[in-house]
NUDO-196860 format. One record per residue: residue number from 1; residue in three letters; x, y, z of N, C-alpha, C in turn. Coordinates in nm, 3 decimals, always signed. Layout:
PT, n, res, n.east, n.north, n.up, ca.east, ca.north, ca.up, c.east, c.north, c.up
PT, NUM, ALA, X, Y, Z, X, Y, Z, X, Y, Z;
...
// end
This chain:
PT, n, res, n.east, n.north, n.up, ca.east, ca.north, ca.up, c.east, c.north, c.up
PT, 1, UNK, -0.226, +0.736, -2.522, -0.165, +0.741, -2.390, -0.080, +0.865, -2.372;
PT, 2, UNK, +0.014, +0.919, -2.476, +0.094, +1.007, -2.440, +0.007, +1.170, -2.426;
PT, 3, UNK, -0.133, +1.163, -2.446, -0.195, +1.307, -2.417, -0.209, +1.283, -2.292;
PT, 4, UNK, -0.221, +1.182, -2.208, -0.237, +1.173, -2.106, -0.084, +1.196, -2.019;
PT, 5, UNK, +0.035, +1.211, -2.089, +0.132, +1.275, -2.031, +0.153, +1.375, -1.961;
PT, 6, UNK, +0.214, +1.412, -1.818, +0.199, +1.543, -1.823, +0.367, +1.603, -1.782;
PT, 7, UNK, +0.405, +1.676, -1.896, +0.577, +1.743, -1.877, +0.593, +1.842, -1.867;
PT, 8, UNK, +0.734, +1.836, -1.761, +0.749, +2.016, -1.697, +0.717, +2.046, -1.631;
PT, 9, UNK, +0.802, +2.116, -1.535, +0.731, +2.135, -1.410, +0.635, +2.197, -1.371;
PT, 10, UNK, +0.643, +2.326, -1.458, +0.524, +2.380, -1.447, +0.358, +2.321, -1.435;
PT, 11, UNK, +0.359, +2.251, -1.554, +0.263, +2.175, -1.614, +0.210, +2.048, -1.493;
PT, 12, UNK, +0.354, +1.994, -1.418, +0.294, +1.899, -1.297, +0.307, +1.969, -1.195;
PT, 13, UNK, +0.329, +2.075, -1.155, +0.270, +2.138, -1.060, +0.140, +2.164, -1.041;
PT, 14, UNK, +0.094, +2.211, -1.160, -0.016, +2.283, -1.189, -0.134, +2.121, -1.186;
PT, 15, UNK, -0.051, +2.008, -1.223, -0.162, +1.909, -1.215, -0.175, +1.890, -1.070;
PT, 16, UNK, -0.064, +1.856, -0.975, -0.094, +1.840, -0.901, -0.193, +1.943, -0.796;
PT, 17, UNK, -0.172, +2.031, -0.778, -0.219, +2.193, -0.722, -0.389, +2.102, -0.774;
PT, 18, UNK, -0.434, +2.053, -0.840, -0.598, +2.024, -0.886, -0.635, +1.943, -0.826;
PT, 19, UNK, -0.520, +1.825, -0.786, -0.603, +1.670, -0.720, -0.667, +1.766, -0.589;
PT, 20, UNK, -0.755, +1.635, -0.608, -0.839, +1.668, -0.434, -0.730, +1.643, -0.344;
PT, 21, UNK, -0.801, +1.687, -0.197, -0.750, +1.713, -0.123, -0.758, +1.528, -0.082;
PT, 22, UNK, -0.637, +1.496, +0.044, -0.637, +1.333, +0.044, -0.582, +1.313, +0.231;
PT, 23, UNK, -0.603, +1.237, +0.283, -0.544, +1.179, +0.411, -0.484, +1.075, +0.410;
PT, 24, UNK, -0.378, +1.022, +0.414, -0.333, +0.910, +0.472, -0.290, +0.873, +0.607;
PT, 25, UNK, -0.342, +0.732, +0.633, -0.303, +0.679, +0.737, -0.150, +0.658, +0.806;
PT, 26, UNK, -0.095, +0.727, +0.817, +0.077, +0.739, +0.818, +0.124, +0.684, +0.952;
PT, 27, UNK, -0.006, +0.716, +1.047, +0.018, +0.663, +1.194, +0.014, +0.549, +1.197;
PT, 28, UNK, -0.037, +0.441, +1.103, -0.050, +0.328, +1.112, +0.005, +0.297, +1.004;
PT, 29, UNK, +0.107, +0.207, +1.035, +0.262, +0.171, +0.933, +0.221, +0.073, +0.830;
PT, 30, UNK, +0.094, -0.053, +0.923, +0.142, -0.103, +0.840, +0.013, -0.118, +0.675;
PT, 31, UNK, -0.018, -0.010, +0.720, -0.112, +0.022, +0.556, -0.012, +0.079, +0.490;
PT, 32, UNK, +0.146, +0.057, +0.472, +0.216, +0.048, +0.356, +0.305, -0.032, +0.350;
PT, 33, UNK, +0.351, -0.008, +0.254, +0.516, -0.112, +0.187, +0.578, -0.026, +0.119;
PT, 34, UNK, +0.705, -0.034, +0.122, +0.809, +0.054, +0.125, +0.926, -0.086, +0.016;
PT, 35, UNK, +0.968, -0.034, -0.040, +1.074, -0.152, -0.101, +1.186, -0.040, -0.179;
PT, 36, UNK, +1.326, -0.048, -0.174, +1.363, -0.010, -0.253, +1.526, -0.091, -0.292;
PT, 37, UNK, +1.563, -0.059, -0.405, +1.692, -0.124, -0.463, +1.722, -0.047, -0.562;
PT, 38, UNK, +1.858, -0.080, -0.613, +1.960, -0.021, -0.722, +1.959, -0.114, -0.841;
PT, 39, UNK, +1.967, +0.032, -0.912, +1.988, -0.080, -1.047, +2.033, +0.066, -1.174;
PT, 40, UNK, +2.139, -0.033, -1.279, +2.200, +0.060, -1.368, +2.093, +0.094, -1.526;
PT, 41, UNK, +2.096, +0.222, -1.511, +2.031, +0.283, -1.660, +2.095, +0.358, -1.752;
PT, 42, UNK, +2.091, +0.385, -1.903, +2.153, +0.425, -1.970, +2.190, +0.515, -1.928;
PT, 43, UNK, +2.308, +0.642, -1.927, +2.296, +0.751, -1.944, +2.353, +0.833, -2.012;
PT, 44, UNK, +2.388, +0.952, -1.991, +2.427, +1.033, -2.093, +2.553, +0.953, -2.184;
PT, 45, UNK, +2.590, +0.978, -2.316, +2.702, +0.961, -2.376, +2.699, +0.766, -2.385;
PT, 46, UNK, +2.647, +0.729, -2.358, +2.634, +0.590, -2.314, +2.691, +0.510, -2.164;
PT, 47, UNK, +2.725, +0.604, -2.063, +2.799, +0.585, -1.976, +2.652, +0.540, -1.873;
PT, 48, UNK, +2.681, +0.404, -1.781, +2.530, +0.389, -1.701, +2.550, +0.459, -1.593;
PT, 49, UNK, +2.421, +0.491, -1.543, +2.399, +0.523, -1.439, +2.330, +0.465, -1.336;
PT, 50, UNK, +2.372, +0.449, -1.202, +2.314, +0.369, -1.119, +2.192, +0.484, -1.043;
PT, 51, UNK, +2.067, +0.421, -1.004, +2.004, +0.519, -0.959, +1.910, +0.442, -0.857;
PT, 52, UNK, +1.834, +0.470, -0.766, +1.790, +0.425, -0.629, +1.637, +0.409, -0.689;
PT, 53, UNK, +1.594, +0.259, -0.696, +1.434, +0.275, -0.740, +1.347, +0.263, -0.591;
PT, 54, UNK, +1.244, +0.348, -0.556, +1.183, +0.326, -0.438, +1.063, +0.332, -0.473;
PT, 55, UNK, +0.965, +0.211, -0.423, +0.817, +0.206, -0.456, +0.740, +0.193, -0.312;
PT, 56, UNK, +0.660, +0.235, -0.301, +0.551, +0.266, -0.211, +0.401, +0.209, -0.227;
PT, 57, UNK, +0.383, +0.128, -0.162, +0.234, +0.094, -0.210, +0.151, +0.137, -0.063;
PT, 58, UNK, +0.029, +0.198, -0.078, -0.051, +0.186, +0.031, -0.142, +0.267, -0.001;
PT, 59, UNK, -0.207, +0.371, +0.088, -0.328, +0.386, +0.099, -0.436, +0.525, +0.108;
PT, 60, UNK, -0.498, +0.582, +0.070, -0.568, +0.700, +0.139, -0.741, +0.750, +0.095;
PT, 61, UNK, -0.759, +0.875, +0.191, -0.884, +0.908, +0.152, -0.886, +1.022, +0.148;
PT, 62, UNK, -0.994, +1.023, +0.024, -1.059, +1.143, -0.014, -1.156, +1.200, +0.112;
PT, 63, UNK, -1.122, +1.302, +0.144, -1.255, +1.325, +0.245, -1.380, +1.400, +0.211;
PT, 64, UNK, -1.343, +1.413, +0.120, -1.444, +1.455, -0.001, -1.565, +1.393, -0.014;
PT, 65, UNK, -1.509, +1.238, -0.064, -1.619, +1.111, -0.137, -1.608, +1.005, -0.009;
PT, 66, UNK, -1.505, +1.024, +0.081, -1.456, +0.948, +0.185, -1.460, +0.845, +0.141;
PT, 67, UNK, -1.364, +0.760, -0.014, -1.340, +0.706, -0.025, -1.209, +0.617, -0.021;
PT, 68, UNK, -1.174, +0.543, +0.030, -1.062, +0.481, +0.033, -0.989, +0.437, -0.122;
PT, 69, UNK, -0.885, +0.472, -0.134, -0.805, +0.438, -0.262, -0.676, +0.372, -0.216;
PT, 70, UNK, -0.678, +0.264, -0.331, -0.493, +0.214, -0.285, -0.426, +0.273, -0.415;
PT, 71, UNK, -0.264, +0.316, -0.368, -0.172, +0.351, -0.469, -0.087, +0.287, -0.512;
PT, 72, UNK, +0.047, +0.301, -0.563, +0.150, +0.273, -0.572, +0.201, +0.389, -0.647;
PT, 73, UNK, +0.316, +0.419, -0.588, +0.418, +0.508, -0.630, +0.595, +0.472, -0.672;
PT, 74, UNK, +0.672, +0.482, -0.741, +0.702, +0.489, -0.788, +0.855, +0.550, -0.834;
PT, 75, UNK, +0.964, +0.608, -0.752, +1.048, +0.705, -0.771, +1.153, +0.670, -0.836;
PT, 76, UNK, +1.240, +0.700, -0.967, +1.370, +0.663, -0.955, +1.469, +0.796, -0.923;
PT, 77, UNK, +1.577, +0.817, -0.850, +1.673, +0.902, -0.822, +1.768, +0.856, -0.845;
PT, 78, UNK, +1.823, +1.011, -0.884, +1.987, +0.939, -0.954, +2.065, +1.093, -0.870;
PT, 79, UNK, +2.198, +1.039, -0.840, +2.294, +1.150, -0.808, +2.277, +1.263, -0.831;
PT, 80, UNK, +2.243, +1.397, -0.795, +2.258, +1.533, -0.821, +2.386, +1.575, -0.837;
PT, 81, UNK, +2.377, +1.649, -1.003, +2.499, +1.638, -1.047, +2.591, +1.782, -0.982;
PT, 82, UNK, +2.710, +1.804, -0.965, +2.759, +1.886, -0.943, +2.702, +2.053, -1.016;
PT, 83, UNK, +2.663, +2.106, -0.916, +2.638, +2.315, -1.032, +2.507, +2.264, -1.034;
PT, 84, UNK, +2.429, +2.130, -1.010, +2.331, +2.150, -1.045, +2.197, +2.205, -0.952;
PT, 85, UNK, +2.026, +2.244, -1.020, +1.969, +2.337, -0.867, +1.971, +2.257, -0.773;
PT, 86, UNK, +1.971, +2.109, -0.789, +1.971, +2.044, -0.674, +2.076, +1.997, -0.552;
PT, 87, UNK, +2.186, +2.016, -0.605, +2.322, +2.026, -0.558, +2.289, +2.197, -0.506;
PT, 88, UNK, +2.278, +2.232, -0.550, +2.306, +2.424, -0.481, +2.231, +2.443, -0.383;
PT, 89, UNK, +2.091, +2.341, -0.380, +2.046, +2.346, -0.199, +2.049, +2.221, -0.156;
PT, 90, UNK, +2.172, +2.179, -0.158, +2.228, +2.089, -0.047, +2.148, +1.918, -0.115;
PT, 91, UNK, +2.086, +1.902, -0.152, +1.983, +1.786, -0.216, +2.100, +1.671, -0.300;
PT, 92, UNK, +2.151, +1.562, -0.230, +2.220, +1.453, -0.265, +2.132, +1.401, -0.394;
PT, 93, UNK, +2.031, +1.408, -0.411, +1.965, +1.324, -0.539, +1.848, +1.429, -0.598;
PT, 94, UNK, +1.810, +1.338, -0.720, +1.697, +1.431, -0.789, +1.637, +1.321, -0.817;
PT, 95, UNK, +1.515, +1.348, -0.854, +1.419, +1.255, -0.933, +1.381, +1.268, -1.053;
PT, 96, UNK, +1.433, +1.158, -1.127, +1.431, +1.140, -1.261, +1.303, +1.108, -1.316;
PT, 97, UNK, +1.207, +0.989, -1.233, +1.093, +0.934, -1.259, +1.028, +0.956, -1.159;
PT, 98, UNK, +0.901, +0.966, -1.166, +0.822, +0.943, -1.085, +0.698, +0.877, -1.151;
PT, 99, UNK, +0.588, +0.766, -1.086, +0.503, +0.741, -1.141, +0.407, +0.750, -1.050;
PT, 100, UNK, +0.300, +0.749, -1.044, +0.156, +0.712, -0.955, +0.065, +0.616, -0.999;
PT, 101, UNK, +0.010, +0.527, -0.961, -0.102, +0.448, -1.013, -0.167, +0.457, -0.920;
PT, 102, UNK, -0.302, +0.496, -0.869, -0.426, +0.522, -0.828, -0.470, +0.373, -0.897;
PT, 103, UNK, -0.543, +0.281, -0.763, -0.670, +0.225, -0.801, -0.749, +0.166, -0.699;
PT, 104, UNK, -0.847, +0.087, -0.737, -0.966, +0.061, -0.686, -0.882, -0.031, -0.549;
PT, 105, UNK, -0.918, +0.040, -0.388, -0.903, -0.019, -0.261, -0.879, -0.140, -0.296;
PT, 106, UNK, -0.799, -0.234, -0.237, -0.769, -0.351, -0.201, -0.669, -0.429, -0.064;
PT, 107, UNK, -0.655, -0.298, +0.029, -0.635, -0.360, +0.140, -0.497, -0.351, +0.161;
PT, 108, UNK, -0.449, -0.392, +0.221, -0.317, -0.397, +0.296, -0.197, -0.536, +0.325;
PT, 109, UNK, -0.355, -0.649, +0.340, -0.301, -0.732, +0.392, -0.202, -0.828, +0.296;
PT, 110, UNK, -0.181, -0.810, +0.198, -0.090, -0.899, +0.091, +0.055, -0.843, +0.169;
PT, 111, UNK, +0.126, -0.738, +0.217, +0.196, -0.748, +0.258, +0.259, -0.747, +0.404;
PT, 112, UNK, +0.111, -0.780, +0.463, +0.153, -0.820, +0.619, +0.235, -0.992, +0.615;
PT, 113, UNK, +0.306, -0.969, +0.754, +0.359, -1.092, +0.758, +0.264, -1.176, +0.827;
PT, 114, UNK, +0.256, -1.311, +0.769, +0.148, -1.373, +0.862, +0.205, -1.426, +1.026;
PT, 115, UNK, +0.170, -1.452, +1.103, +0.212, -1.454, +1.245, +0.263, -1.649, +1.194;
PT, 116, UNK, +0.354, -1.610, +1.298, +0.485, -1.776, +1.336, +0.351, -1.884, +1.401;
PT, 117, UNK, +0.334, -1.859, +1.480, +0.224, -1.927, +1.573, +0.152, -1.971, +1.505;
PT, 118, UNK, +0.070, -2.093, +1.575, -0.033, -2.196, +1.475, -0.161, -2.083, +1.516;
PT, 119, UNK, -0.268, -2.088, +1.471, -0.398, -1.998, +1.471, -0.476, -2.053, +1.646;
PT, 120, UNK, -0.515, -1.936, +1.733, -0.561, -1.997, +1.867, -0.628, -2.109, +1.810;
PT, 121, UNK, -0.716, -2.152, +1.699, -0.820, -2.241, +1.702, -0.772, -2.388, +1.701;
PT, 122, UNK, -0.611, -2.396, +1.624, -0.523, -2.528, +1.658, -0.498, -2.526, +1.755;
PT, 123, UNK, -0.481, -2.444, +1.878, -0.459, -2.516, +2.047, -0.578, -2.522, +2.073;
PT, 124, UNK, -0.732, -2.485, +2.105, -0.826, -2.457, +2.153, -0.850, -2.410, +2.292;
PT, 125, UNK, -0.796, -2.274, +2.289, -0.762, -2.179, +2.405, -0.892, -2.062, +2.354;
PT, 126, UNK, -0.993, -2.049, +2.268, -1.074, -1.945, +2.229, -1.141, -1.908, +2.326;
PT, 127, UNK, -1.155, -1.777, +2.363, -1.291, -1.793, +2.476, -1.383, -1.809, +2.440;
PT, 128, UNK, -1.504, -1.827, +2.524, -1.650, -1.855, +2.420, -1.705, -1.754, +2.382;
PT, 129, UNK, -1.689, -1.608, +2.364, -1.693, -1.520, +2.302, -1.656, -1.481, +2.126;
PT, 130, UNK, -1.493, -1.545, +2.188, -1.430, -1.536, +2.057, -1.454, -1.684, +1.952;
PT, 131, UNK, -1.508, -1.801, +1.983, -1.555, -1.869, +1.925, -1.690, -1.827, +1.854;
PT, 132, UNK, -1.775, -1.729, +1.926, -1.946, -1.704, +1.885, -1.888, -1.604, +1.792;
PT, 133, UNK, -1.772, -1.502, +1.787, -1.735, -1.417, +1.698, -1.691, -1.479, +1.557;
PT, 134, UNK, -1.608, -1.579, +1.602, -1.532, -1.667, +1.503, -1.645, -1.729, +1.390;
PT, 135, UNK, -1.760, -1.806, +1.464, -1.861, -1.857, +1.366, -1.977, -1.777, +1.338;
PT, 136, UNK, -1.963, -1.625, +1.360, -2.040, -1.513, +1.303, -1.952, -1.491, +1.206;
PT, 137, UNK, -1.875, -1.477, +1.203, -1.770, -1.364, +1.110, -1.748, -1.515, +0.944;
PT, 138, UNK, -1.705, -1.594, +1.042, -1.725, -1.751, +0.900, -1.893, -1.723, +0.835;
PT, 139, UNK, -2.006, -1.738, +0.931, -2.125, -1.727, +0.813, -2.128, -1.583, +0.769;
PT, 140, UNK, -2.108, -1.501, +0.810, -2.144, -1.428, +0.688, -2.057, -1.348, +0.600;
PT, 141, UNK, -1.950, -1.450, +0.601, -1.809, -1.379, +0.518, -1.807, -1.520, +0.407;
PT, 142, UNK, -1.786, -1.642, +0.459, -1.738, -1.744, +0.382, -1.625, -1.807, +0.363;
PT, 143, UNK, -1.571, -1.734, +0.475, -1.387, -1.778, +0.498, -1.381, -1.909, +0.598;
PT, 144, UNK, -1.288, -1.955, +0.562, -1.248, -2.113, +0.633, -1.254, -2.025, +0.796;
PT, 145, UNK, -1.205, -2.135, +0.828, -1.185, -2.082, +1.001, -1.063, -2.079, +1.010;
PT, 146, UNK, -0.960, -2.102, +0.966, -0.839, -2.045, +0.989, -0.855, -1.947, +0.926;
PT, 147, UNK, -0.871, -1.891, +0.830, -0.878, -1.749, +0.777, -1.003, -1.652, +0.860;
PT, 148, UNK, -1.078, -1.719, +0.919, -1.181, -1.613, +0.990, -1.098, -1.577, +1.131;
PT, 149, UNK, -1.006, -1.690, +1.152, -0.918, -1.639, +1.291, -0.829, -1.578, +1.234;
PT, 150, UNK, -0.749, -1.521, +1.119, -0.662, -1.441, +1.075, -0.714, -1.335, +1.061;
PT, 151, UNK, -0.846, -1.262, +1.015, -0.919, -1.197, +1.026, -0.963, -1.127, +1.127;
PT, 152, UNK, -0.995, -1.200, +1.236, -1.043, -1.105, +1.364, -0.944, -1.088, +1.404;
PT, 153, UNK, -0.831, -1.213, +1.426, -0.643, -1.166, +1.468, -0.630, -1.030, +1.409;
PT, 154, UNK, -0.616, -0.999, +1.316, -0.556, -0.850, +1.235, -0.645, -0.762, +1.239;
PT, 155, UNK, -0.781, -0.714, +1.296, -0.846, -0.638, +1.337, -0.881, -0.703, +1.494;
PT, 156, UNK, -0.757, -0.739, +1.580, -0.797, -0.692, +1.726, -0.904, -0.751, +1.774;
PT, 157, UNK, -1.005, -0.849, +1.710, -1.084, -0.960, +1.757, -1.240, -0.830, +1.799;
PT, 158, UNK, -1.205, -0.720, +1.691, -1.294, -0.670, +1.699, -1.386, -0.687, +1.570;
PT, 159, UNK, -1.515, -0.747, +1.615, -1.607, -0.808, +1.485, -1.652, -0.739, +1.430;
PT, 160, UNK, -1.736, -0.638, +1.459, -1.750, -0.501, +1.383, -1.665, -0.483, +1.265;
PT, 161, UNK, -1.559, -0.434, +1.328, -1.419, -0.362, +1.254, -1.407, -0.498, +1.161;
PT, 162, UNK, -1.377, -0.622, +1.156, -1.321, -0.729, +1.076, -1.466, -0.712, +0.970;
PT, 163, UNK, -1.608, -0.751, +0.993, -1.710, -0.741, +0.925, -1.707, -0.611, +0.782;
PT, 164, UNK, -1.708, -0.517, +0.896, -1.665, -0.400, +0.794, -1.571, -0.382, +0.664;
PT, 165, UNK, -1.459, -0.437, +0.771, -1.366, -0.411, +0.579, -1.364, -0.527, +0.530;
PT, 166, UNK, -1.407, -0.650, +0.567, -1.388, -0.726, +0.503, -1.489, -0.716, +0.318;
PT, 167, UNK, -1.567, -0.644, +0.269, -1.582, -0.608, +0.143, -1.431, -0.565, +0.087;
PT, 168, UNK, -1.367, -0.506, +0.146, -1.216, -0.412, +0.123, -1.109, -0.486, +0.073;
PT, 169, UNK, -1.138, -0.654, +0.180, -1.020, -0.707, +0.130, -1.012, -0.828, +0.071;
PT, 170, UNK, -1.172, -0.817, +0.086, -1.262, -0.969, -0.009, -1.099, -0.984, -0.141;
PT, 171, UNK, -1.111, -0.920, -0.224, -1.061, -0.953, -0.321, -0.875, -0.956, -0.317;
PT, 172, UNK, -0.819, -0.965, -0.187, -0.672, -0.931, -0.235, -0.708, -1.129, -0.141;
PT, 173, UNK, -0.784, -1.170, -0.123, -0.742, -1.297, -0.045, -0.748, -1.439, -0.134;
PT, 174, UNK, -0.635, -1.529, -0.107, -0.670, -1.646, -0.180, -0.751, -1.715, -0.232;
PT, 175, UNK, -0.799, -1.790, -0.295, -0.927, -1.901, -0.291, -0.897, -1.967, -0.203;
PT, 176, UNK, -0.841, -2.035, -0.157, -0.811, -2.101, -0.014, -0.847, -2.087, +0.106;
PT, 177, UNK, -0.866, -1.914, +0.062, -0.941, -1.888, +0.264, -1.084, -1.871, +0.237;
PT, 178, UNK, -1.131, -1.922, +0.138, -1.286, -1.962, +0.145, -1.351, -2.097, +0.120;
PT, 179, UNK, -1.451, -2.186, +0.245, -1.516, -2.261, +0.264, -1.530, -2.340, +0.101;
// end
């Protein structure tokens, strides 16, 4: 594991300067999650240091392979110390850690909030459109019908669009939302 390290700036500059080129969806918020909190780490002399952990999970593409990848990132920052380069241009913090994990797409929806409201299909207000959508999108997905109405709900009751990614997010969903 540790050849797979890479230290110095030079050295992660130079890695980064190689990745492909990437897009993310930034206009649309909620293909991420954002979380961050404090917490104390050793530091110098044995004295702790408190430092700001911020993780990022979400999303992008290669336009390359135009493949979709999910990430997670990673930062810890700690105070920029006085005299130091980051203090001398104005920069309240530095980054101590950083990590990246790159992997195989899995969607978004684990950290959407699910909606307050019972699903239209518990009042039975559907139009008959969105019912013929509803029991297209159930046969050839395999999701209950409350989960096939959570589904077209979060893609806009557009069947296409829900059909489509649903390979994407097959795997971040319960056993529960299948038949």
């Amino acid at each position: 594991r540790t050849s797979a390290l890479i230290v110095g700036r030079n050295a992660i500059v130079q890695a980064i300067t190689q990745l492909p080129a990437t897009q993310h969806p930034v206009q649309d918020a909620q293909r991420f999650s954002f979380d961050a909190w404090q917490a104390e780490v050793p530091g110098a002399h044995g004295v702790p240091l408190t430092v700001a952990i911020l993780v990022i999970h979400g999303e992008f593409t290669e336009p390359q392979s135009q493949s979709t990848i999910s990430f997670d990132r990673v930062f810890a920052l700690a105070p920029a110390l006085p005299g130091s380069a980051a203090a001398s241009i104005g920069s309240p913090c530095v980054i101590v850690n950083d990590q990246l994990t790159l992997r195989r797409y899995n969607g978004f929806h684990g950290w959407l909030a699910m909606p307050a409201d019972p699903p239209a299909a518990a009042s039975g207000v559907l139009a008959p459109e969105q019912q013929e959508m509803a029991r297209a999108l159930q046969e050839q997905t395999g999701l209950n019908a409350e989960w096939t109405l959570k589904c077209l709900e979060n893609y806009g009751w557009n069947y296409q669009l829900a059909l489509s990614e649903f390979p994407q997010i097959r795997g971040t969903l319960p056993p529960e939302a299948f038949q």
